[in-house]
VOGU-3710 file (C-alpha; in Angstrom, 3 decimals, decimal comma):
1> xxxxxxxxxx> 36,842/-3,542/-132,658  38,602/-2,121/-129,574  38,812/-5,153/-127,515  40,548/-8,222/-128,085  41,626/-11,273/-125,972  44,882/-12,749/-125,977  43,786/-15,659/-127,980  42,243/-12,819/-130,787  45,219/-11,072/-130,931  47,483/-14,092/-131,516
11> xxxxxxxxxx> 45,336/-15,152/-134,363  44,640/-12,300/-135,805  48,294/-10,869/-135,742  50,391/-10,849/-138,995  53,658/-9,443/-139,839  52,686/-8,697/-143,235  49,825/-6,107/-141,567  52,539/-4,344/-140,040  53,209/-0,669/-141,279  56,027/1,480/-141,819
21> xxxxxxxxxx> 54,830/4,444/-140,885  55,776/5,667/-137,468  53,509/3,865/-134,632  51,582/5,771/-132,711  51,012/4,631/-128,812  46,960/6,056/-127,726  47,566/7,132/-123,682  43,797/7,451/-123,577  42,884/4,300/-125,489  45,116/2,731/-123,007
31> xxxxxxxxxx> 43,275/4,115/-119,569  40,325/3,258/-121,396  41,298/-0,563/-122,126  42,749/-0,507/-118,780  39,491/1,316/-117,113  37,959/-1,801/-118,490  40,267/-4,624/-117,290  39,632/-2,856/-113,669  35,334/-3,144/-114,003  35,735/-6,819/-115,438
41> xxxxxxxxxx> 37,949/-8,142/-111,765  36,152/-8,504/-108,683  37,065/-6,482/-105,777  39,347/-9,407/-103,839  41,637/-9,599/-107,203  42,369/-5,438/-107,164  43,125/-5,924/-103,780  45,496/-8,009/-104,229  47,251/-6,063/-106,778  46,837/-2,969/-104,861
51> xxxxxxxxxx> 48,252/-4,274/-101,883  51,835/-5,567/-104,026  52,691/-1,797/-103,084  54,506/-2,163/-100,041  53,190/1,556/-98,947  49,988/0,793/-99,971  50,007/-2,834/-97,948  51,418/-0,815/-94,790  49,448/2,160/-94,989  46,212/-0,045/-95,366
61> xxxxxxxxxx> 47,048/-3,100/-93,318  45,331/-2,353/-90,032  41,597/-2,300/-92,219  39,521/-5,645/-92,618  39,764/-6,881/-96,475  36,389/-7,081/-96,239  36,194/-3,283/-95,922  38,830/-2,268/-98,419  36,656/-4,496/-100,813  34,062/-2,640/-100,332
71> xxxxxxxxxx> 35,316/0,597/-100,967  36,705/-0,629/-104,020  33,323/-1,971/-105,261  31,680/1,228/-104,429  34,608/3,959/-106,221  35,804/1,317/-109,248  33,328/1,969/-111,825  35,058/5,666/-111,828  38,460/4,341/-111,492  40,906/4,251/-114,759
81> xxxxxxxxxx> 44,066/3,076/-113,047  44,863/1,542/-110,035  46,615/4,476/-109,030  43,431/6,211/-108,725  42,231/4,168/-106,063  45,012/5,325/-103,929  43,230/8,928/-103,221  39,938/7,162/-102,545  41,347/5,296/-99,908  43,063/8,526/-98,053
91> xxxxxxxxxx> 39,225/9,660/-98,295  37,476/7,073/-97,628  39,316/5,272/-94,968  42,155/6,750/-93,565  39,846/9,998/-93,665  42,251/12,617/-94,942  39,754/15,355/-95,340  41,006/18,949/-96,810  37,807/21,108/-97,524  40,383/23,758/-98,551
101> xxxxxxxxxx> 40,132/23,184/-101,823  39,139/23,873/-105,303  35,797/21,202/-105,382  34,741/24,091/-102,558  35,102/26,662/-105,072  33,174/24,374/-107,254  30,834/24,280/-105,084  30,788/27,810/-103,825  29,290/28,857/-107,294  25,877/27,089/-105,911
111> xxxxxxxxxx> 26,422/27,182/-102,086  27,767/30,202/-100,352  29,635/28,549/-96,859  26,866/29,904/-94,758  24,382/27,794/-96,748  26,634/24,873/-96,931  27,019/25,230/-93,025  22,824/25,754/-92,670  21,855/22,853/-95,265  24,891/20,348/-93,980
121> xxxxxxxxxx> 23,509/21,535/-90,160  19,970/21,221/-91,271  20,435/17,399/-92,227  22,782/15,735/-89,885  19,941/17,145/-87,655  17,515/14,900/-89,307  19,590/11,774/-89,972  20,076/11,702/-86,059  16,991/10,183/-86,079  17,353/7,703/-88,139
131> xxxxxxxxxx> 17,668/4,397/-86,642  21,129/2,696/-87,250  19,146/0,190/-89,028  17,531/2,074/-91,397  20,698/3,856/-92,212  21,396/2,471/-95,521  21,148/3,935/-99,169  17,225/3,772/-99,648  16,568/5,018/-95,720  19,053/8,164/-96,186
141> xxxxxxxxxx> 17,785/9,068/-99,523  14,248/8,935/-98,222  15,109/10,849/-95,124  17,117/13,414/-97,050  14,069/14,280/-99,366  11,498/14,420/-96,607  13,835/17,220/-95,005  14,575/19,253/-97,926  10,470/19,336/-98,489  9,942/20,220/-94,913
151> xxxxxxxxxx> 12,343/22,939/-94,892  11,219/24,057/-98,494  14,275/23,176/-100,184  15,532/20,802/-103,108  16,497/17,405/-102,334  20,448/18,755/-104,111  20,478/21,610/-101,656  21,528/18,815/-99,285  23,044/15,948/-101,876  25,361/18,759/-102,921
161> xxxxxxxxxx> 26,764/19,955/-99,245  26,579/16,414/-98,212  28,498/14,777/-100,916  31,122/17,824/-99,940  31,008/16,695/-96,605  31,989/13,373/-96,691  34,533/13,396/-99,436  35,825/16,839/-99,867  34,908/16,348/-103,822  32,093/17,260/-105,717
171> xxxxxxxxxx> 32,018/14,278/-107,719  31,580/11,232/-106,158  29,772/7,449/-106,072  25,874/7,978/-105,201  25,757/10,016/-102,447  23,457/7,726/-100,771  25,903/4,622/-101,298  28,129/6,519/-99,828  26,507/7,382/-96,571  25,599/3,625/-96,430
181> xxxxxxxxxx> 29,488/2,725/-96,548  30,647/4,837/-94,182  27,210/4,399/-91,660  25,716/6,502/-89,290  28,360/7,498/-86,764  31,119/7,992/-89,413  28,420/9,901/-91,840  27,747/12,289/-89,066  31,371/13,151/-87,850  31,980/13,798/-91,762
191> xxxxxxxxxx> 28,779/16,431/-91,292  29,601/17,880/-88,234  33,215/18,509/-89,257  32,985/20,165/-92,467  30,302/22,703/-90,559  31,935/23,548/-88,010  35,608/24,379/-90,338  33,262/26,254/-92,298  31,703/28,167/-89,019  35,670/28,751/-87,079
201> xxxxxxx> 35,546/30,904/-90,176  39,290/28,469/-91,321  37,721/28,439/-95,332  36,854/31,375/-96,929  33,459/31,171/-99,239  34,149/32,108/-102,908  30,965/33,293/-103,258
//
């Protein structure tokens, strides 16, 4: 058993069980235990510990709780520490965007730029017309695959560039979660900007 309570381990501890051997301290059964302790709180409770970081609590402070919640329900299931939140919320709401980067040369081993550019191009195109209603996880992903068959692609062809677009990463929450968190005007500036770096000709493709 991995996983113990505080009441377990009091009862279960004895000296005599102790060893003599040298003790060894597990760093990754550690982020695991603690990957666990951060699934098991609600949002509103790693907020709060979050924001005991003054930088944190300054940098953030201007954003409704309500929102910060959010992002933290959507990235947490991912999240080991609660220092790995702090990069999802440069992304995700303050918007620090570098496309620069080595998830592009990920990504360049699928996507040359000028196909990034086309697909990203080709689907902000389409999700223009979605109404601001229907822009939520189940409307997007259905738009999304409708375009790729019109155009005679794969639904990834635009997942892939999209997920690029609004993160900078390659790895991410589901897409489609994502473009409901950040909604239709933010989703589309996200777009717009990563194909027209990618058109200036400011990132190189790797491919």
């Amino acid at each position: 058993k991995n996983l113990f309570s505080m009441e377990d381990l009091i009862r279960q501890f004895s000296l005599g069980k102790l060893s003599k051997n040298s003790p060894v301290f597990d760093y990754d059964k550690l982020r695991f235990l603690n990957s666990r302790a951060i699934q098991e709180k609600k949002a509103a409770d790693l907020l709060i510990l979050l924001e005991e970081g003054e930088s944190f609590r300054n940098r953030y402070n201007s954003f409704p709780g309500a929102r910060k919640e959010a992002l933290i329900d959507l990235v947490k299931p991912r999240m080991k520490t609660l220092g790995d939140f702090l990069s999802k919320f440069e992304i995700y709401l303050a918007g620090e965007l570098n496309y620069n980067n080595d998830d592009l040369k990920k990504l360049n081993e699928n996507y040359s730029n000028e196909k990034i550019s086309t697909y990203t191009r080709l689907i902000t195109g389409s999700l223009e017309k979605l109404n601001e209603d229907a822009f939520d996880a189940a409307g997007v992903e259905q738009n999304m695959r409708i375009c790729a068959e019109e155009n005679g692609l794969k639904a990834a062809d635009f997942i892939h560039p999209a997920r690029f677009a609004l993160t900078s990463e390659t790895v991410s929450p589901s897409i489609f979660d994502v473009f409901g968190f950040f909604g239709k005007a933010e989703s589309l500036r996200r777009l717009r900007k990563l194909a027209d770096v990618i058109d200036s000709g400011e990132i190189k493709s790797e491919s």
